[in-house]
N, C-alpha and C positions, 0 to 999 in steps of 0.2 A: 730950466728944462727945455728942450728941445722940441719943437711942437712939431707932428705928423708931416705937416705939407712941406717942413724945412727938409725933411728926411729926406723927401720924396726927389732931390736932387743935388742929396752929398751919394758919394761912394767911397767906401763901399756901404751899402745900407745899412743901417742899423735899428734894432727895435727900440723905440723913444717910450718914455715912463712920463705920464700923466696924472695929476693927483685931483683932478676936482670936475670931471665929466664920467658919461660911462662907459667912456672906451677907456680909462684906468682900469676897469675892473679885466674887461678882456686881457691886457697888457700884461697883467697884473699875473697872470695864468703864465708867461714866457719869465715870468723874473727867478723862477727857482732855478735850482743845477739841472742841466741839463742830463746829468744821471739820473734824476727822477724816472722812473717808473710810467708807462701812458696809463696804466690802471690808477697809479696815486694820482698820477695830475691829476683823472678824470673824476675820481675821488673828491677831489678838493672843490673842481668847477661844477658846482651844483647850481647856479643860479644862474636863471635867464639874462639876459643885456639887452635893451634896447638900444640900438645905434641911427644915427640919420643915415638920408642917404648919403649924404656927403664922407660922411666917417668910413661907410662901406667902400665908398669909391675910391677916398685916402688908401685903402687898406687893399683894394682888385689893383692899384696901380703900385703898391709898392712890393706886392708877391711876384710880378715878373721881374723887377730888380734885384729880389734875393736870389731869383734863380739864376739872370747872367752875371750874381757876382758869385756862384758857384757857392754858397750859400744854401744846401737844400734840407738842412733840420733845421735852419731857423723859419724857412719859408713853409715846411710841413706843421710845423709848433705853430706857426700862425694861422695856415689854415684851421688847424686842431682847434684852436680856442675860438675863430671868429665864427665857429658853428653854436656859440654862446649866444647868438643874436637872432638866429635863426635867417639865414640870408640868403635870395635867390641865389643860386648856385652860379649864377651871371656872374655875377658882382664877384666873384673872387677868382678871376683869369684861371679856373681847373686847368683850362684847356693846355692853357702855357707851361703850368705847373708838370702835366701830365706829361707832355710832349717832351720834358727835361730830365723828368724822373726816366723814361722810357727809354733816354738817350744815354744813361749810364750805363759802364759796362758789367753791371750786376744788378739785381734786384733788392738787393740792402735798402735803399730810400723808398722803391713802389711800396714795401713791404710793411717799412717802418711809418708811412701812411695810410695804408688800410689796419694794421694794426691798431695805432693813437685811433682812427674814425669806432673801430670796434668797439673801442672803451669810452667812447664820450656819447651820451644817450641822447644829447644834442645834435650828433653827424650821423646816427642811424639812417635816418631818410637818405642821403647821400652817397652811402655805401653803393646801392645798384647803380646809378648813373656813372660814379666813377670808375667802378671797376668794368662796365664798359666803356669807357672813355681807355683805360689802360689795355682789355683785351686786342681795341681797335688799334691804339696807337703801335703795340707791340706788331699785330699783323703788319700794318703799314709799314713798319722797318724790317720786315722778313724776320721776326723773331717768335718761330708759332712757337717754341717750347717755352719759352715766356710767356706767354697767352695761357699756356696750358698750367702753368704752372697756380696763375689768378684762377682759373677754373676750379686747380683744387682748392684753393684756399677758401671759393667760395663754396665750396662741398663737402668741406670739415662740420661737422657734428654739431661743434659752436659757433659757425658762422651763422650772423645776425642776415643773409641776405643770398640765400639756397638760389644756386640760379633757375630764372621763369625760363619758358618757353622763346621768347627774345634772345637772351644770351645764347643758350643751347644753339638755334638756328644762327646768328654770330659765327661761335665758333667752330660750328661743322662748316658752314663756308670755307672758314678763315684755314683753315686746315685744310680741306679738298682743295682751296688753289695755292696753295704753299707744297702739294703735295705730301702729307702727312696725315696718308688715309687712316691707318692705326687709329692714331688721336683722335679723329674725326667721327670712326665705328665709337670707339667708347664715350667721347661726348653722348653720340646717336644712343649709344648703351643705358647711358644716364637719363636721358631726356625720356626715352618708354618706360622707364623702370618708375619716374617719378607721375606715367598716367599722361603724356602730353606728346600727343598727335603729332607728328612733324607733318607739316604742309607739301602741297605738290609742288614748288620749286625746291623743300629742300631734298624732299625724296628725290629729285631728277637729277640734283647736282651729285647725291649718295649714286644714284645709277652709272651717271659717266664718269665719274669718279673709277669705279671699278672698272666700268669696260677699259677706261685706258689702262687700268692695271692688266687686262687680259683676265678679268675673272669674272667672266661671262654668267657662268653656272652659280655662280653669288650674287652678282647684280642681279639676275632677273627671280631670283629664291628671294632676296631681301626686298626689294621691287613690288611682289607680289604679298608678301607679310605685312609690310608697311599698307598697301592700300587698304588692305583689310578693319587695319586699325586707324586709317586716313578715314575710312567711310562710317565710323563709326562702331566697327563691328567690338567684339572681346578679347582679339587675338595679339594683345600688351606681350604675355607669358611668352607666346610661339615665337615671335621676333625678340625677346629676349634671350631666350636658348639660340632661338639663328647666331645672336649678334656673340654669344657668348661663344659657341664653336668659333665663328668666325675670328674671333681675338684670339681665343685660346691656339686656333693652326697656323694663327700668320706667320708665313714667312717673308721676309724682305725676297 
């Protein structure tokens, strides 16, 4: 058998099977068909792992190998299972992972790993941190409607991880300077409807946002609803019909 650290520098990588430590057991989660099901796998891996550090860091250093050997359901499957151990989120290079997934020219792989994380009740905690780690990464490549797209998924019914007050302000940004106010109002639409104040930089960035649309008589209507509900006041409802007319008349 093939030990971890040997791996760590053949190519193209490969996942190695171990029979008498407990990172067999994590391993042991990658050896069915790959047609497996992320609800069966998640199914199956019901038992904690404890791993060293060293096993983690075998494991953060061999996830950016799967990814430049093009390689990204075996390095998503590995993520999947090493949340068996419960692992600072460090230790397993997301960033690189993220930064690969986000480089494809579809969302098939981000997808196919927020999905596997949904059904392991092990990667629950994880869920939020990554799917900002993907909202951010997709703005950075100019791809808001892939941004947009994680927002719904995080706003489905079953979604274990309903976006906070962070994301929202995230992606109304990430939208106003991409230009894609639309988006941007209905995140804004989303965020009051859930009770959750938007702050005075992101009300200002929604204000000139508009005025450079030339919609003055929106800007300072929205503007003024928003404070209301920035200060505290009750007026969630009112800036919800604002935002609702407002989506419903857009015209490009």
């Amino acid at each position: 058998m093939m030990p971890l650290r040997r791996v760590l520098f053949f190519s193209p990588p490969t996942i190695p099977s171990f029979s008498s430590s407990p990172i067999s057991l994590l391993f042991s989660t990658l050896s069915s068909s790959s047609s497996d099901s992320p609800a069966a796998e998640a199914a199956a891996a019901t038992k904690h792992i404890d791993l060293t550090p060293e096993e983690l860091t075998r494991i953060g250093l061999l996830i950016p190998r799967l990814c430049s050997s093009d390689q990204l359901p075996t390095a998503i499957r590995l993520v999947d299972a090493s949340f068996l151990a419960n692992p600072p989120l460090e230790s397993l290079s997301l960033r690189i992972l993220i930064d690969r997934l986000t480089s494809e020219p579809d969302m098939t792989q981000s997808m196919a790993l927020l999905t596997r994380l949904k059904h392991n009740k092990f990667a629950l905690y994880s869920l939020r941190p990554i799917t900002t780690l993907l909202i951010s990464s997709y703005f950075k490549k100019r791809r808001p409607k892939e941004a947009f797209k994680v927002f719904n998924w995080m706003s489905r019914s079953d979604s274990p991880c309903a976006p906070q007050a962070a994301a929202h302000a995230l992606l109304v940004h990430g939208f106003c300077r991409n230009g894609f106010l639309l988006e941007a109002l209905k995140v804004l639409r989303a965020m009051v409807a859930a009770d959750m104040a938007p702050k005075a930089d992101l009300r200002s960035r929604i204000y000139r946002a508009l005025l450079r649309e030339a919609r003055i008589g929106e800007a300072k209507e929205l503007d003024a609803a928003l404070r209301c509900v920035g200060d505290g006041g009750d007026g969630f409802g009112k800036v919800i019909d604002l935002l609702d007319r407002m989506i419903g008349n857009w015209v490009e």
